[in-house]
C-alpha positions in Angstrom: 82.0 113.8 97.4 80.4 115.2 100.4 81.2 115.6 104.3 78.8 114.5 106.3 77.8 116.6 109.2 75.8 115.9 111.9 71.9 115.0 111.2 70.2 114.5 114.9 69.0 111.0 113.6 72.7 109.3 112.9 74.0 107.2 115.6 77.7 108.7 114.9 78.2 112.3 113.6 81.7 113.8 113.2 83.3 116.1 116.4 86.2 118.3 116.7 87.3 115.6 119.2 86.5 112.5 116.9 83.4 110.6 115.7 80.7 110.8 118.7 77.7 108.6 119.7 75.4 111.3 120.8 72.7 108.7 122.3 75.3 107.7 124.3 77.4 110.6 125.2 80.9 108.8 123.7 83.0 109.1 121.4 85.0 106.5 119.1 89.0 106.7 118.5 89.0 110.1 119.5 92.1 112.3 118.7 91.4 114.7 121.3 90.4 114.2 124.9 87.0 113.2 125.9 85.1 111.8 129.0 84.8 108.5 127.3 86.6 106.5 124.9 85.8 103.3 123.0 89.0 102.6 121.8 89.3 100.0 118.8 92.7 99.0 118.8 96.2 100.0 120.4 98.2 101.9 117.2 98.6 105.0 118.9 96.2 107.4 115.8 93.4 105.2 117.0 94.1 105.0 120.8 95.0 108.6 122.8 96.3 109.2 126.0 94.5 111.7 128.3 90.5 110.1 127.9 88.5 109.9 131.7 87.4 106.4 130.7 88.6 104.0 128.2 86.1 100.8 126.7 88.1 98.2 124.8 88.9 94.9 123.8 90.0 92.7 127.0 93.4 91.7 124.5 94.1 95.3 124.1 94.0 96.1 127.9 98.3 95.2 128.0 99.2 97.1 125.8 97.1 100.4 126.4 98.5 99.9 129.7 101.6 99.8 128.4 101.3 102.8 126.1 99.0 105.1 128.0 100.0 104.7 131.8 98.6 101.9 133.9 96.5 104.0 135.6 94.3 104.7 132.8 90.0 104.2 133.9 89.9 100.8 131.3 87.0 98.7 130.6 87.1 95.6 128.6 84.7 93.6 126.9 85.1 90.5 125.1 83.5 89.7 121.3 80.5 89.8 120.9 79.2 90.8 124.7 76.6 93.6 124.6 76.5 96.1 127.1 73.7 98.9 127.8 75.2 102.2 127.6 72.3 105.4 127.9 70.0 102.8 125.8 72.8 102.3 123.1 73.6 98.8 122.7 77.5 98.2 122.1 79.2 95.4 121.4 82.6 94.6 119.9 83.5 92.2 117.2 86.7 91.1 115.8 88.7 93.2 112.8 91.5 90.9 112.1 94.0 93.9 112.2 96.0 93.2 115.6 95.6 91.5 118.5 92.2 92.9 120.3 91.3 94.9 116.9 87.3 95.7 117.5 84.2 96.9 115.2 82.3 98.8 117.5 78.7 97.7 116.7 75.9 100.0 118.3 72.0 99.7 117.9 69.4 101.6 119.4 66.0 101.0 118.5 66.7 98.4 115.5 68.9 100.8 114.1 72.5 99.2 113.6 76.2 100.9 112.7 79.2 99.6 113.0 82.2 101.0 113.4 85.0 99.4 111.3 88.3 100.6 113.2 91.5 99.3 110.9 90.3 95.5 109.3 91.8 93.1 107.2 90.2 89.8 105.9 92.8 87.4 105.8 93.5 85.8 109.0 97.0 85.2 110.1 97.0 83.2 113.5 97.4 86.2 115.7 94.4 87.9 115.9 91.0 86.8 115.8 89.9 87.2 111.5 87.5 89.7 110.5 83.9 89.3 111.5 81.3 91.0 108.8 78.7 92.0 111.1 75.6 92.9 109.7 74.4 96.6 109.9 72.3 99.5 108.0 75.4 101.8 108.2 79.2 101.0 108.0 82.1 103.3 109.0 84.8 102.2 106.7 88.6 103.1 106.6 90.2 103.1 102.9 94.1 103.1 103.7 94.6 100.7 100.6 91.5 101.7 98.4 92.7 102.0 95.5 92.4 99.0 92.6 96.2 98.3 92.9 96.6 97.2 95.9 96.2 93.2 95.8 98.2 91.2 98.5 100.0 88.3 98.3 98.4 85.2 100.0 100.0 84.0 102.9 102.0 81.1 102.5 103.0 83.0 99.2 104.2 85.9 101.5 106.2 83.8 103.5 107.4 81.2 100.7 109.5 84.6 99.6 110.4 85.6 103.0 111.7 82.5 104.1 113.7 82.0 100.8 115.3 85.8 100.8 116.6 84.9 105.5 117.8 81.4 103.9 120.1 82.6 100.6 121.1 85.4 103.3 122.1 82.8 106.1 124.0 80.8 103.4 126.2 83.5 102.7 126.8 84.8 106.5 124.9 87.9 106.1 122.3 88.5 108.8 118.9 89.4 107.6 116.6 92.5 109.1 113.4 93.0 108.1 112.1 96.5 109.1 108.1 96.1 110.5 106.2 98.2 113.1 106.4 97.2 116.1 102.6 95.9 117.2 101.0 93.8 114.8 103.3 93.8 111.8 106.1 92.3 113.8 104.3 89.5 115.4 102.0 88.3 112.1 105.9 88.0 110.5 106.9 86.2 113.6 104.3 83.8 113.2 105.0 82.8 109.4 108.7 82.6 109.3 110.5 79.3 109.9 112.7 79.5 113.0 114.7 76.0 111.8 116.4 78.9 110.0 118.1 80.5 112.3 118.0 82.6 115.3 115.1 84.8 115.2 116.8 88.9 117.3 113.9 91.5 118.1 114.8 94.7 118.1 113.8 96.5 122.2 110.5 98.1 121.2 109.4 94.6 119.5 110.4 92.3 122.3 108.3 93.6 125.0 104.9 93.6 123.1 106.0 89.6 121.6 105.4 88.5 125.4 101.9 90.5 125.4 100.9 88.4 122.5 102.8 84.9 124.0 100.8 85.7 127.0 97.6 85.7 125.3 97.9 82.0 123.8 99.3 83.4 120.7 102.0 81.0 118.8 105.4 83.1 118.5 109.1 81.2 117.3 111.9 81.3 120.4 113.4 85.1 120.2 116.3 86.8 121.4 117.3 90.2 122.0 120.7 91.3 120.5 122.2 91.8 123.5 121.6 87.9 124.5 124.4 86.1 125.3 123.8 83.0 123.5 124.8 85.2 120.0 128.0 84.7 119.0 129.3 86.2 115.7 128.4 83.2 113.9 125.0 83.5 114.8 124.3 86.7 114.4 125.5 85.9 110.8 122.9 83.9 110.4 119.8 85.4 112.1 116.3 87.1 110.9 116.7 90.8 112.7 112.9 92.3 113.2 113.1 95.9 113.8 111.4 98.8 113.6 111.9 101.5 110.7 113.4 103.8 113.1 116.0 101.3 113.2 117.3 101.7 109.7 120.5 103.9 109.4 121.4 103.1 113.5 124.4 102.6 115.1 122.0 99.1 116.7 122.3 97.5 113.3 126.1 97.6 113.5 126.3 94.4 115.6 125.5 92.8 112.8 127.7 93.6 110.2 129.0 95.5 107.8 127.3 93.1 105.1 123.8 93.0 106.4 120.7 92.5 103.8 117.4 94.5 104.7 114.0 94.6 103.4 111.1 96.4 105.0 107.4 94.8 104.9 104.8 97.2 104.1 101.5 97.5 102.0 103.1 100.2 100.2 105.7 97.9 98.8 103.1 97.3 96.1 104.3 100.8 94.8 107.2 100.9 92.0 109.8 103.1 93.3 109.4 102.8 97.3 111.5 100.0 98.3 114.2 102.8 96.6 113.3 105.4 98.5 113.4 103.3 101.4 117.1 102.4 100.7 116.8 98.6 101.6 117.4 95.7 99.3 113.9 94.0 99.0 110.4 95.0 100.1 107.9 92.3 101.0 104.5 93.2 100.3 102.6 92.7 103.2 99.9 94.9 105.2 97.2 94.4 108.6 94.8 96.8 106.3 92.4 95.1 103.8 93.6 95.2 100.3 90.9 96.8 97.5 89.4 93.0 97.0 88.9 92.7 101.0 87.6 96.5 101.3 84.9 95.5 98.6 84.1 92.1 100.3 84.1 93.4 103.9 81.7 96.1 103.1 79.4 93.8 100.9 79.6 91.4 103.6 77.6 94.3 106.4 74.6 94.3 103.7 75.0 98.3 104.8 73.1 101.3 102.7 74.9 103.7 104.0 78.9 103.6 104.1 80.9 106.3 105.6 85.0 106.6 104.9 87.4 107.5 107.6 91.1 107.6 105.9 92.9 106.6 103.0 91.9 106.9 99.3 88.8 108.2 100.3 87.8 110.1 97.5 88.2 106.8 95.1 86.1 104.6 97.6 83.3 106.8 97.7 83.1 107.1 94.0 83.3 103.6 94.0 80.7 102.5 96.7 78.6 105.7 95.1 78.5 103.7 91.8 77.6 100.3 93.4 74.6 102.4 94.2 75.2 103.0 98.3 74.7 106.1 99.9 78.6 106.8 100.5 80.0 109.9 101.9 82.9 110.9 103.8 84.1 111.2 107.8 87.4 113.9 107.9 89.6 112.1 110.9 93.1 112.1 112.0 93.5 108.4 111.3 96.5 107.1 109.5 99.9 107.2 111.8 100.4 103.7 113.5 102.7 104.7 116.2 105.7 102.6 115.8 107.7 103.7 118.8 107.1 102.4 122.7 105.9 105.5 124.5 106.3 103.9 127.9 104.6 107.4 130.2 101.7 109.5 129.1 104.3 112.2 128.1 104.8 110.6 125.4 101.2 110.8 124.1 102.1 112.8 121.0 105.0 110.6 120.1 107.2 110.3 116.4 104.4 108.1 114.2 105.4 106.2 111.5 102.9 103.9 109.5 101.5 102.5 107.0 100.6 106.3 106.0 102.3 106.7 102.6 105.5 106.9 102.9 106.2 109.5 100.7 103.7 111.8 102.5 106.0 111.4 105.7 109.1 110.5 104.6 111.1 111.2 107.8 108.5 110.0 109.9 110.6 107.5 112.1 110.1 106.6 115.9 112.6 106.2 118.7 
């Protein structure tokens, strides 16, 4: 495998500061602080504080507001609207991951790229599903490339989830089910059947829910566990979301002594990691394509040339290299979902936990 560097005909060459258009003097998910930014989505390893000018998705504008200050220089777009940038053409298309997820698709002079961001194929009601747009190279991530990974449909997914909050209920034990905060937590809130019980968000989940319920997206009635409504019973009864930070904190104690846990995560898929988690059940569920939907997305681009950000990058390039593409590799620092709710931009460099293995980072857990 090689590293590509930076040939003066590629739309996007590899910076210190993060991949770089240099026809149009930008940069993509940078991890270090440029003039301008187009930002693909709002995990906190794709979108930095401290940029002069941010270019996104109008759905992400919230919560980067949120996250990075609202004072922030932000530009939206919405899909599929081109704008002229120093004779780069940009646009932005939907990448199923979370709400306002982008490909970044640039052409100047016939010649396309696209910029994948973080994708996955299945669509799950709160996010616009994964667009293949047709290019001549494709920026790729590779979080889950590797031949194991195979995910659960949905109504599969939430066939067992629902099953596992209902035998809980019946025996009085409240149920928590550990998920990052943007994204993960919503697409669960989405599937699950309120008629249940009462659905408690944990504080940093709550507050991007109402993002998404303003947006037009469908979320169940939730409560925080401080709402008065909960009585003992109740609480007994309810599906907790929290975040993994959550796990082994004096917030879960409102609930009992007898609680059942399980945490949701691509990573499930792996023998031995709902152990090292410590919870009773892992549900195997991910916003990153599995190894079928990596091989189908980048089909889908008709691309020649296919570049990997993150992930099992070695394998995919192999892989691609064998299907006869021109594959090589892009060295970022992708792979930390932030999971925690930095509310001031200094907390730009806050605790990240993700869907980075979590055996690589094992005590990798956000306030």
């Amino acid at each position: 495998m090689t590293v590509r560097t930076t040939p003066a005909t590629d739309l996007i060459v590899a910076r210190p500061e993060g991949l770089y258009c240099p026809a149009g003097d930008f940069y993509i998910d940078p991890w270090r602080p440029v003039a301008r930014a187009v930002i693909t989505h709002a995990h906190s390893d794709h979108a930095r504080w401290g940029h002069g000018h941010y270019l996104a998705h109008a759905h992400s504008a919230a919560i980067l507001r949120r996250r990075l200050g609202q004072d922030i220089q932000l530009q939206t777009l919405r899909y599929g609207e081109i704008i002229d940038h120093h004779g780069v053409r940009l646009s932005l298309h939907p990448a199923g991951h979370v709400l306002g997820s982008s490909q970044v698709r640039l052409e100047v002079g016939g010649e396309v790229w696209v910029a994948s961001g973080d994708y996955k194929l299945e669509s799950d009601g709160t996010c616009p599903p994964f667009e293949a747009v047709r290019c001549h190279t494709f920026i790729t991530e590779s979080t889950f490339g590797l031949p194991i990974y195979r995910w659960p449909s949905q109504p599969e997914l939430f066939r067992d989830i629902n099953a596992w909050w209902q035998a809980n209920a019946a025996q009085g034990r409240a149920s928590v089910l550990y998920a990052y905060a943007l994204g993960k937590a919503q697409r669960l809130l989405h599937g699950v059947d309120p008629a249940i019980g009462p659905i408690v968000c944990h504080g940093a989940v709550e507050p991007l829910n109402a993002v998404y319920r303003d947006l037009g997206v469908r979320l169940p009635p939730t409560v925080m566990a401080t709402d008065a409504s909960l009585d003992r019973a109740s609480l007994s009864r309810s599906l907790v979301i929290a975040p993994p930070s959550a796990a082994r904190s004096t917030w879960l104690r409102r609930f009992g002594p007898d609680l059942a846990d399980a945490f949701a995560s691509g990573w499930m898929q792996l023998r031995g990691t709902r152990r090292r988690r410590g919870v009773d059940r892992g549900f195997v569920v991910s916003d990153h394509a599995d190894w079928p939907g990596l091989q189908t997305a980048i089909r889908a681009t008709g691309a020649e040339r296919v570049f990997v950000t993150h992930g099992s990058v070695p394998v995919m390039v192999r892989w691609l290299c064998e299907q006869g593409l021109q594959a090589q590799a892009f060295a970022t620092e992708y792979g930390h979902e932030d999971d925690s709710e930095p509310g001031a931009p200094s907390d730009a460099n806050p605790e990240a936990n993700s869907e980075a293995h979590p055996d690589a980072h094992p005590d990798a857990t956000p306030s």
